[in-house]
Each structure stands twice: as structure tokens, then as C-alpha cells.
N, C-alpha and C positions, 0 to 999 in steps of 0.2 A: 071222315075228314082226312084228304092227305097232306102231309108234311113233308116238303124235303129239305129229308133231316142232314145232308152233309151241308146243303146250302147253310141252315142253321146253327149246325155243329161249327162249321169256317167262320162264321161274322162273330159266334161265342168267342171263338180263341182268337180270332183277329184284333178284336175287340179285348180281352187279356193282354194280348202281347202290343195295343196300344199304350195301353192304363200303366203295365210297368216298364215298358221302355221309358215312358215320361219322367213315370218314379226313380229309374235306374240313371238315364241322363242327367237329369234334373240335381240328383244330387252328385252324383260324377262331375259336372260343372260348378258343383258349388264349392265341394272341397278345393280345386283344382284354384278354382278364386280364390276361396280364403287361404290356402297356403300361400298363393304370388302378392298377397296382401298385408304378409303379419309384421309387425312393426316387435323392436327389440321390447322388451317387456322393463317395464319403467320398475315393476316388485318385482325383485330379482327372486327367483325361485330352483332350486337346485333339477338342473336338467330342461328348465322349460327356454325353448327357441326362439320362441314371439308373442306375441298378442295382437287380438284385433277387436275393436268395439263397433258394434251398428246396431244400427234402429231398422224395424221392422216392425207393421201392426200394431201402431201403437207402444209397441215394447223396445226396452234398450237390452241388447248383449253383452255378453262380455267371454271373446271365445280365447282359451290358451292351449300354446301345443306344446310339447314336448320332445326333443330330439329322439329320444328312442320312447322312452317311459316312464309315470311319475314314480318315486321311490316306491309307493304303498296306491296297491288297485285299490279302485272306488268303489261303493257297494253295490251303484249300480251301472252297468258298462251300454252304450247301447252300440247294435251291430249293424253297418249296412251290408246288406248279400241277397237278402230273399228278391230283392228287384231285379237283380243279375240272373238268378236262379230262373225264377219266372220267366221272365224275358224271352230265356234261352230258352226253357223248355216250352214255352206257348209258342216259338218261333218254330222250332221241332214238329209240332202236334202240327200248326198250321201247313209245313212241307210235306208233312206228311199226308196228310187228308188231301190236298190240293194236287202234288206232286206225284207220290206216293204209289196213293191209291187209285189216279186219274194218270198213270205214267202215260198212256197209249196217247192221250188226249194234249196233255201240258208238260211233262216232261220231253219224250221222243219225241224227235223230226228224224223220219226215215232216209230223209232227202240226205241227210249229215251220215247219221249210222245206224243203221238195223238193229236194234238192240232188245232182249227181250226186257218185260217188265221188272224181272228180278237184276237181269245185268244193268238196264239203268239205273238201281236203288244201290247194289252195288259199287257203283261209279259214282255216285253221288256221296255217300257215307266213305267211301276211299276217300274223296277231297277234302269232306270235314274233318275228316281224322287226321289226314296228314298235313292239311292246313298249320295244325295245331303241334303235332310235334314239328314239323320244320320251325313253325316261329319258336315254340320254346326252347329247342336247340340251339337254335340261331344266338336267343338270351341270354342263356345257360354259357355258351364258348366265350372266349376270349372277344371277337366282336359286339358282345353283348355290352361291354362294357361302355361301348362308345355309343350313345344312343343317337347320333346323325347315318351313321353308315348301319347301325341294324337298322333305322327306318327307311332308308335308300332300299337295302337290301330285301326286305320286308316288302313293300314298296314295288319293287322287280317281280317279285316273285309272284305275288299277288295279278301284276299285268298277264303273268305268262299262263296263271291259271286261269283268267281273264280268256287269253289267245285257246286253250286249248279246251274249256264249257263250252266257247260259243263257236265250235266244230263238232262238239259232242253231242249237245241236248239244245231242246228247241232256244229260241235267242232270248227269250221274256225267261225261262225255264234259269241260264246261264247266269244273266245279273240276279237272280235271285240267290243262285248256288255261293256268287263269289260274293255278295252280303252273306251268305251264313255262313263263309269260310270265318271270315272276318268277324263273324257275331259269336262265334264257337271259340276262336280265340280269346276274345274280349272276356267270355261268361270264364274259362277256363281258368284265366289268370286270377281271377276271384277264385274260386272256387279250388284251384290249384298251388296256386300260390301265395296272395294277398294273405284270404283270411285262416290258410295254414300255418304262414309263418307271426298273422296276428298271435292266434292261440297259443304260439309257440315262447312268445313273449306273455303273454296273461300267464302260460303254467311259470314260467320260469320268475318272475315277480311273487307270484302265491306262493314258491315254495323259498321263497328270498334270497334268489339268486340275481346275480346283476343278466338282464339280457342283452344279445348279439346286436349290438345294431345294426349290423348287414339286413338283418332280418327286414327292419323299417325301411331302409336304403332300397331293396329288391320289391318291396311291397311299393313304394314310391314308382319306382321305375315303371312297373308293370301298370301303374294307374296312371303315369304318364300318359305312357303309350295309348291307353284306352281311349284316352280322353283325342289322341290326335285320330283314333282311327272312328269316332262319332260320326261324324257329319259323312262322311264317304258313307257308312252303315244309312244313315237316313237317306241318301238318296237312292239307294239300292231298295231298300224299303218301299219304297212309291214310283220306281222306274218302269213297272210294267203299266204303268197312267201314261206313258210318253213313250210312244212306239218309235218319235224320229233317232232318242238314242241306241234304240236295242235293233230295231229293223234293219240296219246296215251296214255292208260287208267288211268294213273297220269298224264294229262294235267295239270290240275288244280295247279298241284303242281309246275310242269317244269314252269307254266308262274310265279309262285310267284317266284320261283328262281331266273328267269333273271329280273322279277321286283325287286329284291331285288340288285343283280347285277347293273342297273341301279341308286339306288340310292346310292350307294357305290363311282360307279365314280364320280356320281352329288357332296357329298359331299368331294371327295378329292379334287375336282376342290374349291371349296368352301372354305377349308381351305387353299389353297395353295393360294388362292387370298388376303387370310390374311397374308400370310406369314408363315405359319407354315407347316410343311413336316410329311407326312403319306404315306410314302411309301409301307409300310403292306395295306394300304386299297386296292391298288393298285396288290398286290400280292393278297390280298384275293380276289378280285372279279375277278381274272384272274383264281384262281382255284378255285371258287364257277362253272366260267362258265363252265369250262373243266368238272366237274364230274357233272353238268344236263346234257350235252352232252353223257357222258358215260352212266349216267344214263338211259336218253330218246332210248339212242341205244338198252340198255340192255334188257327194258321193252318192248320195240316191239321188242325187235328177241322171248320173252318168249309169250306175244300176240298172235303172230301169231298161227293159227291151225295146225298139223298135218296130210300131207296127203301122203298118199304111194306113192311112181313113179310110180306105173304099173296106177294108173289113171288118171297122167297127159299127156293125150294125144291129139293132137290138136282136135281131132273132138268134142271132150268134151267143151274144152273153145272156141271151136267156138260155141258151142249150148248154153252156161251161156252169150258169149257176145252177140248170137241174142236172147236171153232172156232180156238182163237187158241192151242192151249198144244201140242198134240199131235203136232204137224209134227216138232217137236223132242224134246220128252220122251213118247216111246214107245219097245218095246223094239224095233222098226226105222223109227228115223225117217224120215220123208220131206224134209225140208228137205236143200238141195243140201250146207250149209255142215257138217251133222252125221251120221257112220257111227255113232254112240251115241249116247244120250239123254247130256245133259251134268249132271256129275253123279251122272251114275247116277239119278238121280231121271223116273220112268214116271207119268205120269199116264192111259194107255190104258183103266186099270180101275176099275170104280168106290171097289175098297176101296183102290188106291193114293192116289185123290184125299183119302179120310177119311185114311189116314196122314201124307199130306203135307199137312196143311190149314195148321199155321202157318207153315211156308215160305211156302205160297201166299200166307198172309196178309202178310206181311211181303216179297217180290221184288214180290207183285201189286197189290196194294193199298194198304199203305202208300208204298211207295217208289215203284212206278211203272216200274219198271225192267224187268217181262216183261211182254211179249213182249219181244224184244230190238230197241231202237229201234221199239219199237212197229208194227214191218210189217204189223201183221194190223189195225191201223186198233182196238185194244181200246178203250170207250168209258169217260167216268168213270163210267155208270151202269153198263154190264156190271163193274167193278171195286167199285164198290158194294156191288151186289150180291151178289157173291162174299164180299166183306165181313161184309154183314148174316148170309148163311148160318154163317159159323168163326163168329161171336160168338154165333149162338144156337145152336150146338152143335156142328155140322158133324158130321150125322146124315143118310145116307139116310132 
């Protein structure tokens, strides 16, 4: 019996870093709610900030917070982190195994830069890493303080790593990169900061000390920010399902767009938890989205190359796909990396090619994405081409 175990190995962690990102959002939105929700506390309590009551399941709550911390720890404390943990490292394992180990394939496009397998692993862990101290720098300084111009800045900087992945490594390969700059950030500020300087307040209560309230103040901030930089992380998440945003030569721009989109809804959900109405933000990020859509159309119909009709003729694109497609998708491949055509999908014969024509049109030609990392050097005109043939019929 064979198993392909990486295939298997990928849907296991894929499947993890669904389960706790849910976990880790999930309740990332919920605190974020009940703090924009707490009402002055009617039993005044030495140090506590608000209260909030709801029903849920059949059962009522009764939740209270604290500006920094109650005189006397509880006996029993509970922690949110191992969602964040997880998250991040299932999110890791996935890059890995995927990215990684399969550089030649999903990472590297030749066509951008020649890279060997170890220089693009490289260049990939450079971003994450710096990702993260830039933003915590950025925290850490004096503009940290203002948290509209660190998330402006933030924000920026994020585009420009945005502009220079999707020059780097293949374009599906880039939005993934710049959700895990951003998801390495997020796990870090937990992990770095939140629940160090929690603990920081738990020893200092145990040994009856008054604690820092900077400490709660810095921990707040940094789960601000988390919470705005969510929803851009989810779409980056599922962006290689929709090749119109990654396939085109303003990528870099279309993903800041709908990141920016993203944080639009985030914060009208956020003031509406306050109680206050922003219905324009709500209008504007529904027509921020409509015109990168427009946009993303317009710039791949102008993309595209130029080819006469008298040369799109099927013998022609069946010689470009047993040139560049066949190695792989045949019923015994020859490519090192594949014992089956992936997929299941044969392109060896001429009537599988008329079967499979809008796939083609859509992996090959709209998106860009097969060959895989473009190894076989496919040009925009041979992809054209192939083009011009599915739209006027895709007819031997």
C-alpha cells in the first residue's frame, strides 16, 4: 500500500492550524468585545474597572475586570496562549513542508530570481524575523505610543514587504510569506510580550507587591493590535484559492488593498461594540473592495500578451503543453518530484487536453501558477496563446 505521506502530513497540520486559529481568534474577539462592553461596576470593588452580564447556553455570567489586578490572586487562574502557540507553530510546520521542502516547486520562480533551495529558506525566515523586530521596535519607541501612526506605519511597511516577496518568490508563495510576517508577529506579542509581562503581575501579587500597571497598559495594546491585524491574516490564509488577486503585476498592491479592507471592518465592528455608528466605514470598505476587483480585472486583461488567431491552433498548444505540462501530468510522469499526475488530471492525449481546457485556462493562463514555479521557462506568449485557443473553442 502507498501513501503520500507529505500529502497527508499537509491536510494533518493544515487541518491543526485550522482548529486553533478558530480557538485563538475566537477568543481574541471575544475579549476585545467584552472589554468595549463593560459597564461601571454597580459593587464597587477596590481596583475593578467594569462589569458585564450575558446569557449564553442556557446559562447567565457575570464577568468583572480589573484595571491592573485583584488585591489577592485566585486559586485558580486560567491562561489564553496555547492557541496562539499552536497556530503559529502549525502555521510554521505547514510552510515548511509545503514551501520548504517543495522550494523548487512553490516557493522559487526563476523567472523573478534564481535562488538556490537553501537561499530561498533564507530569505524567507530573514522576513519573518525581521518582520517582528521592526514591528516591536517600532512599539517599543516613542511612536509606539500613538497607536494611529504605529498602525499607519506598520501598515507601510508591511506594503513594501508586500512589493519586494512578490519580486522574490513565486506570487501564491508571497501572500503567503506576508500572512506569516504578520502571523509571527501576532503569535510573538503573546508569547513576548502579553503573557510575560502577565506573569510579571501574577509573581509580583504572590509575593504582595502592588504591580506595574504599564505592564496591563502594554499587554492591552499589543492585543489591540492583534485583533486589527485578524481579518488581513485570514485572507492571506485562503488567497492561493483566488489566483485574480496574486496573479497580477500590481499584486502587491491588490493585497494591501483588501488588507486594508480588512482592517476597516475590524474597526467598525470595534466601535459598534462601543456603541457608536460608522456606517461610511462600512460603505467604504465595500467600495474599496469593488474597485481592486475592477482594478485586478483591468490589469490582467492589459497583462496579457498579444497573439494573432491564425496561430492559435490546437497542434501548436499541444506542442507548448508536451513541452512544459507533461513531465508532470501524464499517466507515468517523468518529473523526479511526481509517481502520479497530481490531481489525477493527464494531459498526454489530445482529447484529455479538450477535457481539461478550463483548468488549463485558469492554473495556466490566468493565474500563472503552472508550470509549477515556472521550471520549464513557459513564456507569456506560449500562455497567450493557449488562451486565445479555450476562448475560441478549444477545438482540435
Amino acid at each position: 500500500m502507498d501513501i503520500d505521506i507529505t500529502a497527508w502530513l499537509s491536510l494533518a497540520i493544515r487541518w491543526l492550524h485550522f482548529i486553533t486559529g478558530i480557538a485563538w481568534i475566537g477568543s481574541s474577539f471575544y475579549f476585545v468585545w467584552l472589554d468595549n462592553h463593560l459597564e461601571e461596576s454597580k459593587e464597587k470593588k477596590k481596583g475593578m474597572s467594569g462589569e458585564l452580564w450575558s446569557v449564553h447556553g442556557g446559562g447567565f455570567y457575570h464577568k468583572q475586570k480589573y484595571a491592573v489586578a485583584p488585591e489577592q490572586m485566585p486559586d485558580n487562574l486560567h491562561w489564553f496562549k496555547w492557541e496562539a502557540y499552536f497556530t503559529w507553530m502549525s502555521g510554521f510546520a505547514l510552510l515548511a513542508v509545503i514551501y520548504y521542502l517543495g522550494a523548487d516547486l512553490f516557493l522559487i520562480d526563476k523567472s523573478k530570481m534564481d535562488l538556490t533551495q537553501l537561499e530561498a529558506i533564507g530569505i524567507s525566515l530573514a522576513f519573518l524575523v525581521g518582520g517582528w523586530i521592526f514591528y516591536d521596535g517600532l512599539c517599543r519607541s516613542p511612536i509606539g505610543q500613538n497607536n494611529k501612526l504605529t498602525g499607519i506605519i506598520w501598515f507601510l511597511s508591511l506594503v513594501g514587504a508586500a512589493y519586494a516577496l512578490t519580486h522574490i518568490f513565486s506570487d501564491r508563495a508571497a501572500f503567503i510569506h506576508i500572512g506569516a510576517i504578520v502571523g509571527t508577529s501576532m503569535a510573538a506579542n503573546v508569547f513576548m510580550v502579553i503573557i510575560p509581562n502577565q506573569r510579571k503581575v501574577v509573581a509580583a501579587l504572590t509575593a504582595g507587591e502592588a504591580p506595574d500597571p504599564r505592564l496591563g497598559q502594554i499587554g492591552k495594546q499589543r492585543s489591540l493590535h492583534n485583533n486589527y491585524m485578524t481579518l488581513p491574516v485570514l485572507f492571506l490564509m485562503i488567497s492561493n484559492h483566488y489566483p485574480m488577486t496574486f496573479s497580477n503585476p500590481y499584486n502587491w498592491l491588490i493585497v494591501a488593498g483588501i488588507g486594508l479592507v480588512g482592517v476597516m471592518v475590524r474597526h467598525f465592528f470595534n466601535l459598534r461594540h462601543k456603541g457608536k455608528s460608522s456606517p461610511g466605514l462600512v460603505a467604504g470598505a465595500v467600495l474599496l473592495f469593488i474597485l481592486i476587483a475592477m482594478f485586478a480585472a483591468d490589469m490582467e486583461k492589459r497583462g496579457r500578451a498579444d497573439v494573432s488567431a491564425t496561430d492559435a491552433s490546437f497542434a501548436r498548444v499541444q506542442a507548448i503543453i508536451g513541452k512544459h505540462c507533461t513531465s508532470c501530468h501524464a499517466a507515468v510522469p517523468t518529473h523526479e518530484s511526481f509517481d502520479e499526475a497530481p490531481g489525477g488530471v493527464m494531459l498526454d492525449r489530445a482529447e484529455l487536453i479538450e477535457l481539461y481546457a478550463p483548468r488549463i485556462m485558469e492554473q495556466t493562463v490566468k493565474a500563472d501558477i503552472m508550470p509549477l514555479g515556472n521550471e520549464t521557462g513557459m513564456t507569456d506568449e506560449e500562455r497567450a496563446l493557449i488562451g486565445k485557443w479555450i476562448e475560441d473553442g478549444a477545438k482540435r
